[in-house]
N, C-alpha and C positions, 0 to 999 in steps of 0.2 A: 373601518368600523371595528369596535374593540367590544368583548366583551367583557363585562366586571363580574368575576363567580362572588356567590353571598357565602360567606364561611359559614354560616348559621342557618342553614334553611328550614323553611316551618314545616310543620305536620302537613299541613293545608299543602305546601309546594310537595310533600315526600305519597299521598293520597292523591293530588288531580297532576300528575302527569302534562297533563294537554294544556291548563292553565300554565303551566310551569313553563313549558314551549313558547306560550306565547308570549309572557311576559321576558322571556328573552330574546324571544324576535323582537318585541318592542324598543328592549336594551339596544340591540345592534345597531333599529333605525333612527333611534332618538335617545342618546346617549343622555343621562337626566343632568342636566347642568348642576345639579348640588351637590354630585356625588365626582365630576371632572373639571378640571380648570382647564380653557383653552391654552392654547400655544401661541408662539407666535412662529415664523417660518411654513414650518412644512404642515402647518396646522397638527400636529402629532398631540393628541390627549393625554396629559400626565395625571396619573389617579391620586387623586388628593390620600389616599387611606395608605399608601405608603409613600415615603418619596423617592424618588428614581437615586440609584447610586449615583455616586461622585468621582467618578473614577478616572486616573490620570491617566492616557494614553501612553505618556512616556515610561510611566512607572510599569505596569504590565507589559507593557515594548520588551524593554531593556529585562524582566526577567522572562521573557519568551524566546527571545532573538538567541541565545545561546552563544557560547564562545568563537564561533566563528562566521559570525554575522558580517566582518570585515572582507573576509573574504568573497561573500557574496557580493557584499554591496561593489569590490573589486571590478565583480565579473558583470555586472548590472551596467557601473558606468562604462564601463571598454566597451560593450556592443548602443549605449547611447549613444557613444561617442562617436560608431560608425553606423550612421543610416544606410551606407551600402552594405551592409552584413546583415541588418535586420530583415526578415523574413517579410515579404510581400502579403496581404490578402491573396490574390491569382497567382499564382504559380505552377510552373511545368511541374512533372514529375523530374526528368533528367537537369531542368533547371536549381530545383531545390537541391537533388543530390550533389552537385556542385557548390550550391551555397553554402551549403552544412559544410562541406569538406575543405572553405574556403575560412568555415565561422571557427574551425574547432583547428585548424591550424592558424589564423590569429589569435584565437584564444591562447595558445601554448606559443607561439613564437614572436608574437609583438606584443602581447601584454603579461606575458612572462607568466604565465599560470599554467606550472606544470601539473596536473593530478596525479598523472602516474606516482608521482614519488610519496603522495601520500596514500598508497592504496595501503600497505604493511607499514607504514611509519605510523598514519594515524588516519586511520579510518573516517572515524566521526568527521575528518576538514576534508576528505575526497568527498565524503556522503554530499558533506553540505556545499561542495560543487559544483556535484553531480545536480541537486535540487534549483539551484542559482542558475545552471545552465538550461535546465530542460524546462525553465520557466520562459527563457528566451524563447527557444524553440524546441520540443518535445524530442524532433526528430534530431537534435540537436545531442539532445543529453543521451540516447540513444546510440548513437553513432562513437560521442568518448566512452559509455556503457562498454560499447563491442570492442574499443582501442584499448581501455587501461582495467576494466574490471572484468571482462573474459578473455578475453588473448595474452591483453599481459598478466592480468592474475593467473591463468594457468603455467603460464612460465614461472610466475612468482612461488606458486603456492604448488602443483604439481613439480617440479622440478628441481635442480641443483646449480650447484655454484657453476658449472660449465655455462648453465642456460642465461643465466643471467646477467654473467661476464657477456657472453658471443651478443644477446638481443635487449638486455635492460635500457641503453642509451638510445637503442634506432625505435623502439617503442616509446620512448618517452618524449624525443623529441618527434616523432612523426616519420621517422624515415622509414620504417618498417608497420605501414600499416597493414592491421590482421584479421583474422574473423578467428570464431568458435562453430567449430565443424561440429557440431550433436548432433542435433534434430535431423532425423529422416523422414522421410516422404511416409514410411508404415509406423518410425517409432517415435514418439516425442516423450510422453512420461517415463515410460518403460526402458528408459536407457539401459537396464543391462539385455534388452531385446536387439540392443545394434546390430546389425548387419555384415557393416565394412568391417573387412578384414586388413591386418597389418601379419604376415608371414614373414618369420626368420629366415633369409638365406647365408646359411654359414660360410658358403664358398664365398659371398662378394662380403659378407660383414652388413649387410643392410636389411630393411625390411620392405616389404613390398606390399603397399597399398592396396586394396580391390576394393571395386563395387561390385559384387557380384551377380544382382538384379536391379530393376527398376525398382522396387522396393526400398532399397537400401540409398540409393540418391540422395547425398547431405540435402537437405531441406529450408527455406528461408535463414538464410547462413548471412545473417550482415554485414557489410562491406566486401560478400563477393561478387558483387554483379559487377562492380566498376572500381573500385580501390584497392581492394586486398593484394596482399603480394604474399603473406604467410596464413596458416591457418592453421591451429590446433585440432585437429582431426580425432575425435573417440572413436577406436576402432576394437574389436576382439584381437588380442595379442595371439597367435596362433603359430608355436614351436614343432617342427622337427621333431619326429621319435623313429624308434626303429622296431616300432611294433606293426602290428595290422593295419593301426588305426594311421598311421601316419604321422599326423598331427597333433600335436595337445591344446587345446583353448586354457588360455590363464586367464580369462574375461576381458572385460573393458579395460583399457588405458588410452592415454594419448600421445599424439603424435606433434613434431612439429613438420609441416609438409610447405614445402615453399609453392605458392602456384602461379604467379609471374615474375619475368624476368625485372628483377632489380632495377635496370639502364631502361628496359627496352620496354616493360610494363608487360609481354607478349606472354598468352598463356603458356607456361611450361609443358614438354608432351606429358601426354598421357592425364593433363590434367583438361578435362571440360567443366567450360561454367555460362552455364544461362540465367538469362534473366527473370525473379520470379514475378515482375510487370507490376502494374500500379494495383496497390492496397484500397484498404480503407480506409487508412489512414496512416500518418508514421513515411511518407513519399520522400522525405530527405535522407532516407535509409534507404542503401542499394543491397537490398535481399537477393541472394541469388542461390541456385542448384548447383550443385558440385557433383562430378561423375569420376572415379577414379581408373584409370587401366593402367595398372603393371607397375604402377609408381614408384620409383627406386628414390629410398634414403637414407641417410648415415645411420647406421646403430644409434649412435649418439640423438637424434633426434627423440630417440624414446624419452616422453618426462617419467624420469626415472626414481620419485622418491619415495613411492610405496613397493618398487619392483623395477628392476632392473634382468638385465640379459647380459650374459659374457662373452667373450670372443666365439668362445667355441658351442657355444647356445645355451648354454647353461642360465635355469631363472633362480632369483634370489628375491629374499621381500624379510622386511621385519615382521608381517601380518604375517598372520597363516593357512588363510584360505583368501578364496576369492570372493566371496560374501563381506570380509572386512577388511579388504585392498579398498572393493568399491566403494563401502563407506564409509572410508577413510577419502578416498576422492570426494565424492559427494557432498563431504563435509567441511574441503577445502571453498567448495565454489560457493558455499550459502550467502556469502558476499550479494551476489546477485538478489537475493530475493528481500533480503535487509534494504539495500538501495531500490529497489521497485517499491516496497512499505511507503519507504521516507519520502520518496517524490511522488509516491501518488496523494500525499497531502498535502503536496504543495501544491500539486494539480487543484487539488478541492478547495485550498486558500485562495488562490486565483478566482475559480465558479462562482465561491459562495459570498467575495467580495464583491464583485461584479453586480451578481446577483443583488443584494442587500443594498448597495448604494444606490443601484436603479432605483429599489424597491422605495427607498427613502424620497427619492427624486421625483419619482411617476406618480402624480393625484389622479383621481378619478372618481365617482359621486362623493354622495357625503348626507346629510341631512339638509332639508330643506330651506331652501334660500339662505345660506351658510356655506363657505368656501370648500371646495371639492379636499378630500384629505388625503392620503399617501398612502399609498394600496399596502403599506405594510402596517398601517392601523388594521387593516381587515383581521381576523380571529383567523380565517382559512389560509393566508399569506402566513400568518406568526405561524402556523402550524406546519407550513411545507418546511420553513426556512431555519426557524430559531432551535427546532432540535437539530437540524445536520450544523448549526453554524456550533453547539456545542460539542456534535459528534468530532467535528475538524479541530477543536481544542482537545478533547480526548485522547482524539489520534495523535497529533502531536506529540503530548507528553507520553504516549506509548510508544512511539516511533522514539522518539531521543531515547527510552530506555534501551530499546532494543540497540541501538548503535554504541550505547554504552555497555554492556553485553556482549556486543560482536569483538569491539575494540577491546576488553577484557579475555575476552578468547583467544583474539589473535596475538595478543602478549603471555597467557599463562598457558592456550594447551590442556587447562584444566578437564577432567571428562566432564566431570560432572556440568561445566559449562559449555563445551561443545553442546551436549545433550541438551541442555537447555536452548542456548541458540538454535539449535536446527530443526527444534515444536517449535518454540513461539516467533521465528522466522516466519516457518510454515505456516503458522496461525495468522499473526498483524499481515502478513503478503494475499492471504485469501481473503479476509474479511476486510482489511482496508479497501482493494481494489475493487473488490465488491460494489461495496460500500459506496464508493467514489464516481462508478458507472453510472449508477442507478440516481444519484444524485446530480450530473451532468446534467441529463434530461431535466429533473425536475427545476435546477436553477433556468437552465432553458427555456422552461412553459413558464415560470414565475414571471420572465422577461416579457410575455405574448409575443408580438410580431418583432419586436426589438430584437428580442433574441434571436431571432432566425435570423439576421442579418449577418454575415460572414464574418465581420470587420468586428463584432461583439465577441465574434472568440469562442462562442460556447462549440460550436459544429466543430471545430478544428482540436478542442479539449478534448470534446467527447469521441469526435474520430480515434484519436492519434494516443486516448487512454486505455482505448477500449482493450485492445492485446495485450494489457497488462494482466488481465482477467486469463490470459492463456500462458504465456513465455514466463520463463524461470520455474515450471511447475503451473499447471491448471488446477485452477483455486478448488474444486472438485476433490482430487485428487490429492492438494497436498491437506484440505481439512482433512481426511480418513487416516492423513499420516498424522495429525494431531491426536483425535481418534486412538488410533494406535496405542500413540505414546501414554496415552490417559488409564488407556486399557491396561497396559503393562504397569505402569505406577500403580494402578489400582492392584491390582496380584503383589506385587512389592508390599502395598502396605498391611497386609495380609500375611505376610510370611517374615516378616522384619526387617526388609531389606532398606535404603536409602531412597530416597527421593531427589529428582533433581529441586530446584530454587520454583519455578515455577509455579511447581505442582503443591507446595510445601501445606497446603492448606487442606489437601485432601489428608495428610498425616494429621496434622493437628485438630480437626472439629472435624470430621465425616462424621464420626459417631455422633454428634450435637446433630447436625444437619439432616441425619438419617430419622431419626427419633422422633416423634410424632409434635407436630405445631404445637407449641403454648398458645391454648384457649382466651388466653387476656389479650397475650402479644398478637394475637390474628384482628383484633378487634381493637388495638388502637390506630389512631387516626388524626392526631394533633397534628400541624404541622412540624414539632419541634421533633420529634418521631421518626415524622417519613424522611424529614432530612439530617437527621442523622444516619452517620456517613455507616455506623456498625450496623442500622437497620436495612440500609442498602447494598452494602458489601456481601451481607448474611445474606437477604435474597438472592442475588445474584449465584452463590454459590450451594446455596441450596438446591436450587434449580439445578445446577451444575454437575452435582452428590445425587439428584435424586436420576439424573439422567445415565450417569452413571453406572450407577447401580443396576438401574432396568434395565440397560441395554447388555450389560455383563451376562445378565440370567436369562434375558430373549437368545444370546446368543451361545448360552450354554445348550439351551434347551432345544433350537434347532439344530448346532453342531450333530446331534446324534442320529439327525433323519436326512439333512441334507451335505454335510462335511461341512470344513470350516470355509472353502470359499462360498459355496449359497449361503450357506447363515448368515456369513458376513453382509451377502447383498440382498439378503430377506431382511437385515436391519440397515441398512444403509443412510435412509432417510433420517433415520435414529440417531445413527453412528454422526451424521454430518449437521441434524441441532445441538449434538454433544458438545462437538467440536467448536461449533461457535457461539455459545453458550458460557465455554471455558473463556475461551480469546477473551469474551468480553467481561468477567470475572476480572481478568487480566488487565484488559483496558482501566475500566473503572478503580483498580486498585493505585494504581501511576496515577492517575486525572488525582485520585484523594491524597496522595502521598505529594504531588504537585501542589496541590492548594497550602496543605501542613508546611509547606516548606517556604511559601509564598511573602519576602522578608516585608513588602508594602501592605499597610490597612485595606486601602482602598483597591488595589491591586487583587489581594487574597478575597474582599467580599467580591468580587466580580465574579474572580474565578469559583468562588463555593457556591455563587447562582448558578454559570454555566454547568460544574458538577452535579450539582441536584437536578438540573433540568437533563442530564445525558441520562443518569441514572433513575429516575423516577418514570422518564419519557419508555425506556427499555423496557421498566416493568409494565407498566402499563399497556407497552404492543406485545406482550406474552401474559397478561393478567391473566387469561383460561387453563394457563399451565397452576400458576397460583389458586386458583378457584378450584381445580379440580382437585387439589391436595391438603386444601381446606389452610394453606398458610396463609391467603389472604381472605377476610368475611367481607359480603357482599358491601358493607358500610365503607370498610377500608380501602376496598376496591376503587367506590364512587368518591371517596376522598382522594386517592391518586390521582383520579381522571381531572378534577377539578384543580389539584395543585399543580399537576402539569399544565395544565392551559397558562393557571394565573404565571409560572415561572417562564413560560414563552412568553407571555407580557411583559414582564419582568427585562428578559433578558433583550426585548426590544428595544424598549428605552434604551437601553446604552449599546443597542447594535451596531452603530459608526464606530463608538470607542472600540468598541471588541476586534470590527476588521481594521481599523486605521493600526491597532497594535501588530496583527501580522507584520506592516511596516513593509507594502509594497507600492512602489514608486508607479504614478502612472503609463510611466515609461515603461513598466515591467508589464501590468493589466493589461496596458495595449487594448482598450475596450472605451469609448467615447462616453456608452453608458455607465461605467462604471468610472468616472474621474472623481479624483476626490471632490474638487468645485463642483458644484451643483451648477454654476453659472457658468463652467464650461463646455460641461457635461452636450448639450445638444446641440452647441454653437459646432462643439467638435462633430458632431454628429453630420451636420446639417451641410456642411463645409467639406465633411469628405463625399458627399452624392452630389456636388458640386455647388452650393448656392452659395 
């Protein structure tokens, strides 16, 4: 059932309300035949008053698919090609972590796809690895995660030429598989709260490991319950002195600590490791506890390239303190949260195609004695589905910037672009994963009972996505670092300082954006208007400016009753609409600069529908922030509500062309209900519960 909005409504519909109700109930159950021309197939209504776009799949493909689309497609056919590799429905826990460890050492030694080597060569082709593999299996892309982008990016990127001569080629080709020892059982965000300690003993030249409490226990440490043989270990560096104190802490650093024996696979002494047992999800991941006692290692295992230690114990660093060793660390590993962004879209490419082609597939009523119609005619289906299937274009072209960004960092070193990367890291890794959770479900219930079926995919998405939402930084936690950095630019532009790229817009128009709503501009309402992309862009960041602003002098204002950490968290809820309020500023800006650049007719109208529907849709689930600042008038308002519906109409019509462009092979969905065929679609279904 579809509903058609009147662009022109009368006096009569804007005075009797209730009349107005029913005459669009009426619309919903008895579509008026003069105003829709039937279909043929899936009976789908196309509205005579505009015609449905024309757009080529191929042409929007090939500019979506990005330059390393071959490499995927690569990694897609090798695991077609072996259905003993491919990932079961039912599966063990300690079954699957074999598989993984079977999937991801074919991947690198029989079909020749090494990633490691593009983690510091070129980014953007590991990312799009990373994404190609964890499509296969989550636990999958997870498991080379812990191999090539934390164990060996810390060798890579924490260390020196020693470390990478002794361990580059047994990481890369698998001989030396690793974990990333951080997270403890009391610390996970807080990592300069680490526990384990690493102590200089100058008589042997080595350092000596501890866990000094249960607290301190490495925590969900992957690939140590059953593969790891090394592990890069963040411990407090902790030197010899010949004062009172004994000791000196120089903070966090890492270690390399080997914890089984090479030949014999047997725990090294002094190293214990348990199993942390079956998840919620992510079970071809062997998470384990790590306990350290008295662990002796070479000097040399120190990653020594913010800070090193001398024979005779003596420390040395380019930095100056220990506040800017550690984020100089920190800022090595952002890698991680850049690759959790980019595959949590692909996770949602996967959902929301699923999703969508059922939806196109599944009939169900319709108007009387008339063929039942495809539940994604209904107005409440357009409405779950066609803004996340714009949001998952959005994200996209947000994510490829950010990897364009990362890989520009890791060649220039620039500050001003570290800085950059490691907010809007911060930012697309909170709000996409979000984002992405929340929508699991929802393609889920779109499905009804379909979806609950195992074999459809969604339970296992949503399980095995869900900790995204936690690891690499708790989305929580890293929006207030967004927050943060907003808060600080904001004093920057204040005092004259520089801006990172980001931010660059609070420099240029805050004072526009501060300054009281134009009384005309709150009060139009054409469409040509609201989808203009400067009338969009400007809200967005006006919101952005005004949030800003208020939250800067809430938190002046309490700083002097409660200090700055209550203030902080008397604004908190403040601080973290800020934050993603910003991101999506952010997003939105990429989605338009995406369209601008978009070289196909037909290609670029698709994509300026899906933009208008990301951006309109966003205003409209925060129109009370608008309304209460008087930038949007009550008419304006009800004009957004109405263009957003019509643009989820819009963007349904060509809703196959939009996911057939993602350009994922059935093989890949792995979902009966979601097959490209319609006429395979249940055959498949029906065939795997036996008939």
């Amino acid at each position: 059932m579809m509903h058609i909005s009147n662009p022109n409504p009368t006096a009569e519909d804007e005075d009797q309300p209730i009349t107005r109700r029913i005459q669009r109930l009426s619309l919903h159950l008895n579509p008026a035949p003069n105003r829709c021309l039937p279909r043929s197939d899936l009976q789908m209504l196309s509205c005579a008053a505009r015609a449905k776009l024309n757009v080529s799949t191929q042409h929007l493909s090939d500019y979506m698919r990005g330059k390393h689309r071959d490499i995927q497609e690569r990694v897609f056919e090798y695991f077609n090609s072996r259905p003993d590799l491919q990932t079961p429905v039912e599966i063990s826990k300690d079954d699957h972590r074999e598989l993984c460890m079977r999937q991801l050492l074919g991947l690198v030694r029989e079909a020749g796809i090494r990633p490691f080597r593009y983690v510091a060569e070129d980014p953007s082709k590991y990312f799009a690895i990373a994404e190609a593999v964890g499509s296969v299996d989550m636990s999958l892309g997870i498991k080379m995660g812990v191999q090539y982008s934390l164990w060996g990016g810390t060798v890579l990127n924490l260390g020196t030429k020693k470390h990478t001569d002794k361990y580059y080629e047994g990481i890369d080709n698998m001989e030396y598989p690793g974990c990333f020892a951080m997270t403890e059982l009391h610390h996970g965000s807080n990592v300069q709260g680490l526990q384990t300690v690493a102590t200089f003993d100058p008589l042997t030249d080595e350092f000596i490991i501890d866990t000094p409490n249960d607290g301190a226990i490495k925590w969900w440490i992957g690939n140590a319950a059953v593969h790891g043989k090394f592990a890069t270990v963040f411990a407090k560096l902790m030197l010899p002195t010949h004062d009172t104190k004994g000791v000196s802490d120089m903070g966090v650093h890492a270690f390399i600590v080997p914890i089984r024996d090479l030949k014999t696979h047997q725990m090294l002494p002094g190293i214990e490791i348990h199993d942390c047992g079956h998840k919620v999800g992510l079970n071809g991941v062997d998470n384990g506890a790590l306990r350290f006692r008295s662990v002796r290692i070479p000097r040399d295992n120190l990653l020594n390239r913010f800070g090193d230690v001398s024979r005779d114990g003596k420390y040395t660093s380019i930095l100056p303190s220990i506040n800017k060793r550690f984020a100089a660390m920190l800022g090595e590993l952002v890698g991680g949260r850049v690759g959790l962004a980019y595959s949590s879209v692909g996770v949602i490419k996967i959902a929301v195609t699923i999703a969508i082609r059922y939806s196109l597939l599944r009939q169900q009523f319709g108007p009387p004695k008339q063929p039942e119609i495809s539940i994604l005619d209904y107005q409440s289906h357009q409405h779950k589905l066609m803004p996340m299937l714009a949001s998952t274009y959005a994200f996209h072209f947000a994510t490829l910037h950010l990897v364009e960004k990362y890989s520009e960092m890791k060649k220039s070193h620039d500050e001003q672009v570290v800085g950059d990367v490691h907010a809007l890291s911060a930012g697309l890794k909170a709000y996409v994963t979000s984002y992405t959770a929340k929508s699991l479900s929802i393609c889920r219930e779109s499905c009804g009972g379909h979806g609950y079926a195992a074999v459809n995919r969604f339970g296992s998405l949503r399980n095995d996505h869900d900790i995204f939402q936690t690891f690499e930084g708790d989305n929580t936690v890293l929006l207030q670092q967004v927050a943060m950095d907003l808060l600080k630019q904001y004093k920057e532009k204040f005092q004259g300082g520089t801006l990172a790229v980001t931010w660059n817009y609070l420099r240029e128009s805050m004072n526009s954006y501060l300054s009281q709503p134009n009384p005309v501009t709150t009060r139009w309402e054409g469409e040509d208007h609201l989808r203009d992309p400067k009338f969009q862009l400007d809200a967005f960041r006006y919101r952005t400016s005004r949030l800003l602003q208020s939250v800067a002098v809430r938190l002046r204002k309490h700083s002097k009753n409660l200090g700055s950490f209550g203030a902080w968290n008397r604004c908190l809820n403040h601080l973290l609409t800020l934050a993603e309020s910003h991101i999506e500023s952010v997003i939105l800006s990429k989605f338009i600069e995406a369209v601008q650049s978009c070289p196909d007719a037909g290609a670029c109208a698709a994509l300026k529908l899906v933009c208008d529907l990301y951006a309109l849709d966003r205003i409209w689930k925060d129109i009370g922030t608008y309304r209460n600042v008087d930038y949007v008038a009550p008419n304006k308002a009800k004009a957004i509500h109405k263009l957003t519906e019509y643009l989820s109409f819009q963007v349904r019509n060509i809703a196959r062309e939009l996911v057939d462009a993602f350009d994922l092979p059935d093989y890949v969905t792995r979902a009966p209900i979601g097959m490209q065929s319609t006429a395979e679609a249940y055959l498949q279904y029906t065939q795997f519960v036996g008939f």
